[in-house]
N, C-alpha and C positions, 0 to 999 in steps of 0.2 A: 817237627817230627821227621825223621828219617825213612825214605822211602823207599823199597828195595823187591827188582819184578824179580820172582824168582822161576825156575827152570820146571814144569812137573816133566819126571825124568819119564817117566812113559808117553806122555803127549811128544817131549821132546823124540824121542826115537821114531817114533810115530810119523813125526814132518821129515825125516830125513830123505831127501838130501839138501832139503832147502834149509836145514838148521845145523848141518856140517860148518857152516862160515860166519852164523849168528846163533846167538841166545834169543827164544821164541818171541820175546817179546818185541822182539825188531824183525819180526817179519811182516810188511805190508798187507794190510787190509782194511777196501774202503779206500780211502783217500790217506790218512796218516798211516803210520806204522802204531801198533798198540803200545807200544811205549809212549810213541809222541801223543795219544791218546789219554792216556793215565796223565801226563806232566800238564796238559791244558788242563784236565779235570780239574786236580791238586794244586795246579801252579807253581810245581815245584820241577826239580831237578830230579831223575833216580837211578839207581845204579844195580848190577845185577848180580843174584848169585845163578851161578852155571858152570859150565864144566870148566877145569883146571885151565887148559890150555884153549880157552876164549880167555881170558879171565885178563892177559896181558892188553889188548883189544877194548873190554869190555869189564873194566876192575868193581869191586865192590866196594861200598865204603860203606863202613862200621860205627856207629855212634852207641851211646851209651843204650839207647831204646830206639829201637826199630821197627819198622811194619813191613814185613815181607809179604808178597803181594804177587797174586798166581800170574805169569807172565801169557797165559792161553788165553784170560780171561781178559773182557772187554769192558769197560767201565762204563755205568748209567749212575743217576742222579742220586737212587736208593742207596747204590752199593757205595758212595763216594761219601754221602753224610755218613754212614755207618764208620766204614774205615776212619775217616775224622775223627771220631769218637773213640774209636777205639782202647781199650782198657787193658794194662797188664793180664796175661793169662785168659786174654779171649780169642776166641778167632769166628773168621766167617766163612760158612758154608753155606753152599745150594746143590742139592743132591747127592749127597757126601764128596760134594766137591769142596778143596781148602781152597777158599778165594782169599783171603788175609788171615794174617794172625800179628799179635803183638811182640815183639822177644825182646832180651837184655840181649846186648853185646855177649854177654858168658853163653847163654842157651843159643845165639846163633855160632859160636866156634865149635859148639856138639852137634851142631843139624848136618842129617842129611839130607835126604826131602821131607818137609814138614811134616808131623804130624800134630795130632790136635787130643793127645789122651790126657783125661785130667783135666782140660780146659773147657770155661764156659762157652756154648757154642753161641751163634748167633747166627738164625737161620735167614736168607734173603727169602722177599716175597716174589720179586720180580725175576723172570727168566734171562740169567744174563746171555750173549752172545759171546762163544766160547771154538775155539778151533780146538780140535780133536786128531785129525787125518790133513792134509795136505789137500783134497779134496774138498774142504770144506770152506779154503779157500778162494774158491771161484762159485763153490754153492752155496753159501750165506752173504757172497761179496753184496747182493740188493741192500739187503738189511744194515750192512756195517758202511755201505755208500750215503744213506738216509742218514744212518747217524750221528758219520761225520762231517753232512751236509748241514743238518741244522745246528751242528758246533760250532761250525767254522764260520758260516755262514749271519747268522743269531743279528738282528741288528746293524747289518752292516749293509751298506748300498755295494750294487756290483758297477766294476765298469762299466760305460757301455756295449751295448753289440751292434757292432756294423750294419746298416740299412743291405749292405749285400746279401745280406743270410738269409732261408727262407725258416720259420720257425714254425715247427707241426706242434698242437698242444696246448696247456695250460700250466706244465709244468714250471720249475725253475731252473732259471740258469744262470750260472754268476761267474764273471769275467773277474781275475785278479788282477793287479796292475804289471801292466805292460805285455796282458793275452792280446795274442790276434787273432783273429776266424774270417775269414771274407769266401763269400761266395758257397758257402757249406747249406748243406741240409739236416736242421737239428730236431730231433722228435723227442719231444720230452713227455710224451702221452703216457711212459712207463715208468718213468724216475727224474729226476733231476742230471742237471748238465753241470758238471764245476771244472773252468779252463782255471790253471795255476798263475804264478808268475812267470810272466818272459814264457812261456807256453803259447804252441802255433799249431791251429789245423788252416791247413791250405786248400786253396780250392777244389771245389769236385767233392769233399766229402759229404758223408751220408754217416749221421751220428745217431744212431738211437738209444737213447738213457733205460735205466742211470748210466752215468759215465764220467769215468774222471780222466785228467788230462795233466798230470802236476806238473811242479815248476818246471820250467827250462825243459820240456817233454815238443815233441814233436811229433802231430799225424801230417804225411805227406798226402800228394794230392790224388785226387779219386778215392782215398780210401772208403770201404764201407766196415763198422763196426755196429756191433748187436751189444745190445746192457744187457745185465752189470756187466765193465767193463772195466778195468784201473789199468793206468798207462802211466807207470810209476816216473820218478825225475830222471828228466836228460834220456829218455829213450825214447826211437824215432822209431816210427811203425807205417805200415802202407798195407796195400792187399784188403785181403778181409779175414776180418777178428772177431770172435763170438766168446759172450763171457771166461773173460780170461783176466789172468793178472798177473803184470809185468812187474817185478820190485824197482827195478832202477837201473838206468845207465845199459840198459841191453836193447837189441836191435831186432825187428822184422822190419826191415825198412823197404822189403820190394813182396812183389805181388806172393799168393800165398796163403793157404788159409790157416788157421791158429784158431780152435775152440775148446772150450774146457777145458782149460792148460793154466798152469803157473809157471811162470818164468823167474827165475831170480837173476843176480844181477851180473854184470858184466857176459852177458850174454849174445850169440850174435847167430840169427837165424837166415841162410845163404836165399838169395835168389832162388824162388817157386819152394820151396819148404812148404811141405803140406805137413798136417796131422788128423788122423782118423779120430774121431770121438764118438764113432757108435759103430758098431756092430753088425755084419751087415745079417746076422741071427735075432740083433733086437735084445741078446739078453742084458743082465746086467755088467759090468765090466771089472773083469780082475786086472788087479793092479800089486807091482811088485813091494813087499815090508820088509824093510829092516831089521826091523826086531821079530818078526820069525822067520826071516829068510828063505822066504815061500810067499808066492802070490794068493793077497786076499780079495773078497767080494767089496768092493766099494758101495755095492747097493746102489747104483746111480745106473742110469742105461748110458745117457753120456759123460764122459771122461776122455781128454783126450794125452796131453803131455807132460809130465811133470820134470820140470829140469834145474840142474842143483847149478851154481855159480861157476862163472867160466867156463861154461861149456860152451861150441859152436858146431853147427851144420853147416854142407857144403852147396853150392847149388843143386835142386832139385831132389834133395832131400826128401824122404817120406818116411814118418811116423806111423806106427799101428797106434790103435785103440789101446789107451789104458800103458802107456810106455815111460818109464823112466831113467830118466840117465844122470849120472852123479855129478861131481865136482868136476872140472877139465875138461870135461870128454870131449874127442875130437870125431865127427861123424860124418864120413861121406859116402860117396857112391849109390849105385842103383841099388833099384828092390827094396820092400820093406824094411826098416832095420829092426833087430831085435828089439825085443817089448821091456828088457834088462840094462842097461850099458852101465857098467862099472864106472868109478871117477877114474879118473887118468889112465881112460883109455883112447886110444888111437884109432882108424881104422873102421869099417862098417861091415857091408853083408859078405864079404869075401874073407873076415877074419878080423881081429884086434890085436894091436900090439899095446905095448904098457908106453902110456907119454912120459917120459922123463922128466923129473922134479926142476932140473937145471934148467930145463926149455921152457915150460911152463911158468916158471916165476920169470924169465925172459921177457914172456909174451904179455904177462900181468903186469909188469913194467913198463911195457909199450903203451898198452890200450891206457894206464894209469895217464901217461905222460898228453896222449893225444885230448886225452879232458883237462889237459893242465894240474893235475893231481899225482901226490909222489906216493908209490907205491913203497913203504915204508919195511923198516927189518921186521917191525911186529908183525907187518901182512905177510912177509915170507915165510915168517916162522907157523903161522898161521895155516899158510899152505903145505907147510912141511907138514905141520904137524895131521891133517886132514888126508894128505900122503899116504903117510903109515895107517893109520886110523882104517881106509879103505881097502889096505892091501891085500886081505882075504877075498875081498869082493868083487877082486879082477877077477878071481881064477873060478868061478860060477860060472 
């Protein structure tokens, strides 16, 4: 069978700006990304439907019968036998949510976002794990940490952990081949610990679970972080972190605090970078949406940063409560900075200018090359195209 995560176009607007540069289903959470989630399940390969211009990045592939499959949604044992089974002309829902449904090649070239009229439905029993808001990314992260701890984990012996560590708890922790930890303080009394491959916490840290740490990831030394906690591939972090989630390849590498924040990737957070995540009223926290172009209630007291790809801050940067800033943005200077920041913008509390398209994939081309990775024409055009997309949403 053919597998295929597809886009729901209100959730997708919904994650923006962290779903400008991917299709939802490749947004990290937990320890995988939920696509790599679905492919363990299934053990297969899958491909996406999304927007036009991912689509060169992120192509979809068409077979005779296919199972499109909600990209928000998170897979357990119930949902994965059903889908297996699945039948011409059914689909699965839980809460008039579409979690799959079956199609011919013909009925996916008429689709736009699924629906399910006329089709037998197939209700789930179990409460899947589902992102809705960007938010809910750092506040369901416990739940989707557990559940790609005992995926991953299932049967398998961990490395060892070094006699150096001191280890608070009963919980578990599992070393992948070629972690290092020496000299750290791990408290797994909350959740589980899972270090990646080729993944290093250095001395002096203070890790309390859950917490993930993936491949090729680095916490430097002294850091103290609070679970849930995910410290996506290849990014290096220091200071202190409180449930947050890093996607990959971005930086808080020096002191600094960071809570309740999503970071996505190629990201790079200056020397003392703070962010506020409460209030000092105690209410709940509004936070900027895309799709009504007006700040909503998050219903959470804390929320701290939400930041879309390629973005960076400058030393000493500070974040308000409840802030987001888009693709590019370039952020410095003193004071507060707005609670808004448009993608490819420039500039901080004294004014913004628009960052140039030409400079920008410049600079995307550098940081590509410093990971030994070639920043490619589809990622240019990718940028371009995310460019224009935003252009409105300088001038707010």
């Amino acid at each position: 069978m053919n597998y295929i995560l597809f886009d729901e176009s209100i959730v997708r607007t919904n994650l923006l700006p962290l779903t400008f540069m991917r299709p939802v289903a490749d947004i990290r959470f937990g320890i995988l990304t939920i696509r790599e989630k679905w492919e363990k399940h299934l053990k297969v390969k899958t491909s996406t439907l999304t927007e036009t211009y991912l689509s060169p990045k992120f192509p979809i592939l068409k077979e005779e019968n296919n199972i499109l499959i909600n990209g928000s949604v998170c897979p357990n044992a119930e949902i994965v036998k059903i889908i297996k089974n699945l039948k011409p002309n059914q689909t699965v829902v839980s809460n008039e949510t579409i979690i799959a449904l079956h199609v011919t090649a013909e009925e996916l070239n008429s689709l736009g976002d699924p629906t399910y009229e006329g089709i037998e439905e197939i209700t789930v029993t179990t409460n899947p794990l589902k992102i809705n808001y960007s938010w809910d990314i750092f506040s369901q992260n416990s739940r989707a940490i557990n559940d790609d701890f005992q995926l991953l984990t299932h049967s398998r012996k961990s490395q060892p952990l070094s006699t150096s560590n001191k280890v608070i708890g009963e919980g578990a922790i599992f070393l992948e081949k070629g972690a290092k930890v020496e000299c750290a303080i791990l408290n797994t009394t909350y959740g589980p610990i899972y270090i990646g491959q080729d993944a290093e916490i250095m001395e002096g840290s203070v890790i309390r679970g859950p917490f993930v740490l993936c491949d090729h990831a680095t916490v430097k030394m002294s850091a103290k972080i609070y679970g849930p906690a995910t410290i996506g591939p290849y990014c290096k972090v220091g200071g202190e972190i409180s449930n947050s989630v890093l996607f990959g390849y971005s930086n808080k590498a020096h002191d600094g605090f960071l809570g309740h924040s999503v970071i996505a990737e190629w990201c790079n957070l200056g020397a003392d970078t703070n962010t506020s995540n409460l209030k000092n009223t105690y209410d709940n926290v509004r936070i900027w949406s895309y799709g009504k172009r007006t700040f909503v209630n998050t219903c959470l007291q804390f929320c701290g940063l939400i930041m879309g790809d390629h973005s960076k801050s400058g030393i000493d940067t500070m974040f308000n409560t409840g802030t987001v800033v888009g693709v590019n943005a370039n952020i410095f200077g003193p004071g507060f900075q707005r609670n808004f920041i448009p993608s490819f913008t420039w500039g901080g509390t004294a004014g913004h200018s628009s960052y140039k398209l030409d400079k920008a994939i410049e600079v995307a081309d550098l940081v590509y090359q410093r990971r030994g990775l070639v920043f490619t024409e589809i990622d240019k055009e990718l940028l371009a195209n995310v460019y224009s997309l935003s252009l409105n949403n300088r001038w707010l």
